[in-house]
C-alpha positions, 0 to 999 in steps of 0.5 A: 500500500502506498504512502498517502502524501500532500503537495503542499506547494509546487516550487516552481523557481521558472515561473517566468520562463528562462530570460535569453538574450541574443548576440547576433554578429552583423559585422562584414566578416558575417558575409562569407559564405557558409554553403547550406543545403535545404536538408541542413536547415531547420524547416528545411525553407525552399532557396532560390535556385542558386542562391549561396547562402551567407553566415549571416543568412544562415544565423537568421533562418537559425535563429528564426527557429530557436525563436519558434521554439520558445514558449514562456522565455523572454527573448531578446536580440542584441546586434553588433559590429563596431558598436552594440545596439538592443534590436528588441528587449526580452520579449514575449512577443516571439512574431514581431521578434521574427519579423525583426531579426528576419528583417537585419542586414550587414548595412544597417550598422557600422560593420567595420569591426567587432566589439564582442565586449560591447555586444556581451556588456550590452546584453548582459545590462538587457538581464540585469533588472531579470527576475527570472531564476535562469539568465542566458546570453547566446553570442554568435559571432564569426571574428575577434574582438577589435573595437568597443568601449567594453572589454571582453573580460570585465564584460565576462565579469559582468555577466558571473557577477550577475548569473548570466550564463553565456553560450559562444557560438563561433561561426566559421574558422579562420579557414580562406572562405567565398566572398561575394565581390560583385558580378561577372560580365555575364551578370553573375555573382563574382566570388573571391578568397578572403581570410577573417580572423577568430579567437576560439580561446576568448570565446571558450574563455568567455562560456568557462567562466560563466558556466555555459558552452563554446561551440563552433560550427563550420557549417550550417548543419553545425550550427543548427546542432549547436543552437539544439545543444543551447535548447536541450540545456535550456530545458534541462535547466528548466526541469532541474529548477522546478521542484515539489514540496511534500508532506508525508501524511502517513505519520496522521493517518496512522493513529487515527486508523489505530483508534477505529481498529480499537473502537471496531473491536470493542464494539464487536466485543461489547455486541457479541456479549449482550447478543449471543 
């Protein structure tokens, strides 16, 4: 027979969901090609005949999917080059964050360089105020840091001192990649080899110290993978946070039952005596 308990109360720590804000890298290094197949994409979306995809192209279908697939987080998106700008505060409102982060292109800021420690201060500021139990910051980037009033380490520091956990991304390697350079006299899209420089040791530097993960992906697949690696994470942080208080009931009903096994015996005595 099993124990008889009570929920007292549901310990729900994640009531508000889990609190993410993302980096998302438009410097001009973010316009290297980053060959992808339908099949590698999620939602497999339909692509022009042709049509070569971007890191930038490819981080936004990306995106676009780990947005669809929240459903109490606030989300919000950070967007950088030479300096950091707040696309949106966390939100719920996961449609018109879609609409927007489809909407971004390398020209709407100053892409010249990459202030990584300006994109992780300012989205890590975006949490400060968070009352959410868990704080996440992801950062897809595909360069070094260069440029910004932040440095990388005190904004690292930042986000420890705060809670925030930070997941790096990096997009590409320091490999020669395709850059699209104009067209060909036949109208067709010329490419060239260029070389843009990374830092994987920061960015692993950056995830070690405030408890989160450092992926790199080399293509789109790879970079699809690490955004469900972000999400499995985030969930199984979700389930680890919520908890149920119980109060065992076996210790009440205990005397209780002892006292009507006691009373139906004497009654059963005292029957039996008076009716033979």
């Amino acid at each position: 027979m099993g124990r008889p308990v009570s929920v007292l109360r549901e310990q729900r720590t994640d009531d508000k969901g889990i609190d993410i804000v993302v980096a998302l890298d438009l410097s001009g290094s973010m316009r290297a090609i980053l060959d992808a197949r339908a099949s590698d994409l999620p939602g497999q979306p339909r692509l022009p005949r042709g049509k070569r995809l971007t890191r930038l192209d490819t981080a936004k279908l990306v995106l676009q999917d780990f947005i669809g697939r929240r459903k109490t987080d606030r989300l919000g998106v950070v967007v950088f080059g030479k300096a950091a700008y707040v696309l949106s505060p966390p939100t719920l409102d996961y449609h018109l964050l879609t609409q927007m982060v489809s909407q971004m292109t390398l020209n709407v800021i100053d892409g010249s360089a990459t202030a990584i420690g300006d994109a992780l201060g300012t989205a890590v500021a975006r949490l400060r105020r968070s009352d959410a139990q868990s704080k996440v910051v992801i950062l897809l980037t595909d360069g070094d840091s260069n440029a910004g009033a932040i440095a990388p380490e005190y904004a690292t520091h930042l986000a420890t001192s705060l809670g925030v956990k930070v997941y790096t991304i990096q997009i590409g390697t320091d490999d020669e990649v395709e850059v699209e350079d104009g067209v060909d006299l036949f109208g067709q899209p010329r490419y060239v080899r260029h070389r843009f420089p990374v830092n994987p040791a920061l960015l692993q530097e950056i995830a070690q110290k405030t408890g989160g993960e450092s992926y790199v992906a080399t293509d789109a697949k790879a970079l699809a993978d690490s955004m469900h690696d972000v999400l499995d994470r985030l969930e199984k942080t979700r389930f680890e946070a919520s908890s149920a208080a119980y109060e065992d009931l076996f210790p009440f009903l205990l005397l209780p039952g002892v006292f009507l096994i006691g009373l139906d015996a004497l009654l059963r005595a005292w029957l039996l005596r008076r009716f033979p």
